[in-house]
Each structure stands twice: as structure tokens, then as C-alpha cells.
C-alpha positions, 0 to 999 in steps of 0.5 A, spaced: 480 477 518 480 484 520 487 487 518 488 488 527 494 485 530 490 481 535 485 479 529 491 477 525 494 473 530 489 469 532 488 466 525 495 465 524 495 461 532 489 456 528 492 455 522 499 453 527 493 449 531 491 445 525 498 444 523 498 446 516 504 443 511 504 451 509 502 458 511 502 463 505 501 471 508 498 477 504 501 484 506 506 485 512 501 485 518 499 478 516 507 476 514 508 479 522 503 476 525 505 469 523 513 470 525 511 472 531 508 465 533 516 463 532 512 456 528 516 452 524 510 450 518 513 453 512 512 460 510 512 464 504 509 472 504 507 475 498 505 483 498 509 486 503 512 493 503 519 494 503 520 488 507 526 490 509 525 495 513 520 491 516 525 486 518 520 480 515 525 474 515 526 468 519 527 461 519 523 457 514 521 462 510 521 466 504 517 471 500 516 476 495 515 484 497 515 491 493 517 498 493 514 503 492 518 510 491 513 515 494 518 521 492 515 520 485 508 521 487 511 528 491 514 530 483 508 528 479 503 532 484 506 537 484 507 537 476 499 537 477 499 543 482 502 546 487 502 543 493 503 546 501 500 540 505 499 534 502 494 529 507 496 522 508 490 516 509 494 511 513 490 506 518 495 506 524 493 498 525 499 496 521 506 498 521 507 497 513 501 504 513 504 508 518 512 506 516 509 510 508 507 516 513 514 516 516 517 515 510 512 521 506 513 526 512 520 526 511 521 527 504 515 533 505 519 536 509 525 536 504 521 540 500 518 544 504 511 541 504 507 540 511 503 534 513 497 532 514 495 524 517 488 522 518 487 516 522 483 511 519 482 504 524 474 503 523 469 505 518 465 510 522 472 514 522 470 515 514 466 520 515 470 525 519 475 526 513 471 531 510 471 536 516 478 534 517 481 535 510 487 540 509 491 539 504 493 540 497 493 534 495 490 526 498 495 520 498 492 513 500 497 509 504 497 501 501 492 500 509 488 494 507 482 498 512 483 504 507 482 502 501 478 497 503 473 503 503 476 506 498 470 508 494 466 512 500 473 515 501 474 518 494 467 520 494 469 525 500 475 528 497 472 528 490 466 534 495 473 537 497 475 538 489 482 535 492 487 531 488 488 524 490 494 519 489 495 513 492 500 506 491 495 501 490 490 500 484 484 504 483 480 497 481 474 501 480 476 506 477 473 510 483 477 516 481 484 516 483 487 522 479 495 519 480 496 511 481 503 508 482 504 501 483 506 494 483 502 489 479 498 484 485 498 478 479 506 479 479 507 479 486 501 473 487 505 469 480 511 469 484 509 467 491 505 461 487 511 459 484 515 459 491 509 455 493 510 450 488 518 449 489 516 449 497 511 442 494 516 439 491 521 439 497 526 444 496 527 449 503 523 456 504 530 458 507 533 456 500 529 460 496 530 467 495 526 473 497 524 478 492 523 486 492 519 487 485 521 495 484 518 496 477 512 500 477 505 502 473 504 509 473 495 510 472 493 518 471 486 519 471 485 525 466 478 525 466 478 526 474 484 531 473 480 536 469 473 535 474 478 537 478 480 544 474 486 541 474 490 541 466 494 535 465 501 535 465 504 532 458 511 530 461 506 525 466 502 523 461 507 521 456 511 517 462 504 514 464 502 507 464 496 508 462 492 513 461 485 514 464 480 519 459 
């Protein structure tokens, strides 16, 4: 469904009505969801942002999230280029996307860089990026409704010669300058094995959650120097993966 909380939880109310033996949810909007319906079916989430902080746990249930530490991005743009503003592309649907704005507008601030946040909740609100666009810098929040556009956003921005990071995988190669991210097979194998476990007859409940912290680092040289942008030789000797 679409990631809105009422479309969210009308699915997680039929699959509860159908009374499934299991309910595997991708992200925190869909992991919230389905706590909120207080169900006993067994429960495993995989995908969710610092789970923690978004209080998912409960009876009946285990799963896998991730971290990101979004500091890094702020220290490799700005080995990039010099960066007063910094506009965060965040949908307010959903709470894990809102909570990286709060997050990024407080570290910001630490470092004397103001904030920009730019609403994304529908397709037709692509189009106003370009008018609205301030900042030094794009940071692409891990909301499903962004990057589910995220080719027709990077389009935009690469028109506003702006540098972009965000925290989930440029699978296109669309032209994300900086990537910082968990690998989704980790997360999808961990909760799979999780499910497995459950199948055999162990408790979710018995089952600990894991927060995977180990990230990939992607910089996009070539989209750098489109940008005018000259590659910093300390970022690319700590990338992952270089994108020439």
C-alpha cells in the first residue's frame, strides 16, 4: 500500500482479519502499523530506523533495524564543498523520515549550518522542489514516498548543480554523489532467518532484535565532477565503492 498511516493500517487490519500465522513488516511506518492493531499473530519487522528511538517492540514480536550515523554525511559533504544550508527531502507520513529531520537539524546546528526541509507527501509536490531548492547541499531521507520518485527528484537537483546524499541505495545509479547505507539483503536475510525460526516453533519474543550499524559508503565521482565539484582523496579511499 501507499506508506499513509491509514493505508498502512487497513492493510495490516485484513492481514489480522485473515488471521495469517505470520506478519512480516518492511520500514517502520509498516512495523508501527501493525503494533498498533495490539494483534497476537507473530510478528517479525526488518528495515526499521533505529527502532529504538521509535519505541517498536512489544509482545510477540522480534526483528532486524539499522542505523545510520548521519553525522558522517555532514563530515563528507563538507570535505566536498562548503556548506551553509543543507535541504533535507523528508515525506512527514512517516515517523522514521521526520525523525532523520530532527536528528540532521540538530547536528547542523552544532556546526552552524542551517536547515532546510522540503515536504514530499505526493508526486505532484516533485515539482515545486526546484523553486524551493536553498541549499548547499540535498540529503535524501530513507521515506519510501521520496525515493520512490527518486529518479525525477535527481533530475531537479542535478538542474540546480546542487550536491545530493542520501541514506538508502542509488539502485540506478540516478546520480547520488554520496550514499551511506546498510545493505537491504542483510537486513531481508536476517529477518528471513528470523521467520525461519519462528516456523520451527520457537517464540518471537525469544528471538533477539538486531540494529545492524555496519555501513557502504558509494561516491559518485562522476557526478561530482559534473558538479564542478573535485573529489576528495581522503573520501574516496574510505568509499566502499567508487562510482567513475
Amino acid at each position: 500500500p501507499f506508506p499513509d498511516p491509514i493505508a498502512l493500517s487497513n492493510a495490516a487490519r485484513k492481514l489480522i482479519a485473515a488471521d495469517v500465522d505470520l506478519i512480516v513488516s518492511y520500514g517502520s511506518p509498516a512495523t508501527l502499523a501493525v503494533i498498533q492493531e495490539k494483534s497476537k499473530i507473530p510478528h517479525v519487522y526488518a528495515g526499521a530506523y533505529d527502532p529504538e528511538a521509535a519505541k517498536i517492540a512489544g509482545a510477540r514480536m522480534t526483528g532486524c533495524g539499522y542505523k545510520v550515523p548521519l553525522s558522517s554525511f555532514l563530515r563528507h559533504l563538507k570535505s566536498l564543498k562548503e556548506i551553509a544550508t543543507l535541504t533535507v527531502l523528508y515525506s512527514g507520513l512517516e515517523e522514521d523520515s521526520v525523525r532523520q529531520v530532527d536528528e540532521l537539524r540538530r547536528l547542523a546546528g552544532e556546526q552552524g549550518i542551517g536547515l532546510q526541509k522540503i515536504n514530499i507527501t505526493k508526486y505532484g509536490d516533485i515539482g515545486g522542489i526546484g523553486a524551493q531548492l536553498t541549499g548547499d547541499a540535498v540529503f535524501i531521507t530513507g521515506s519510501a514516498v521520496v525515493n520512490a520518485w527518486l529518479d525525477d527528484i535527481l533530475k531537479i537537483v542535478k538542474e540546480k548543480k546542487v550536491l545530493s546524499a542520501s541514506i538508502l541505495p542509488d539502485q540506478n545509479e540516478a546520480g547520488v554523489v554520496l550514499t551511506l547505507y546498510l545493505n537491504p539483503h542483510d537486513l531481508g536475510a536476517k529477518a528471513a532467518e528470523m521467520v525461519a525460526r519462528i516456523r520451527r516453533g520457537e517464540q518471537p519474543e525469544a528471538i533477539g532484535s538486531v540494529i545492524f550499524r555496519h555501513t557502504e559508503l558509494v561516491f559518485n565521482v562522476r557526478e561530482a565532477k559534473e558538479l564542478g565539484v573535485k573529489p576528495s582523496i581522503n573520501l574516496i579511499a574510505e568509499a566502499t565503492k567508487v562510482i567513475k
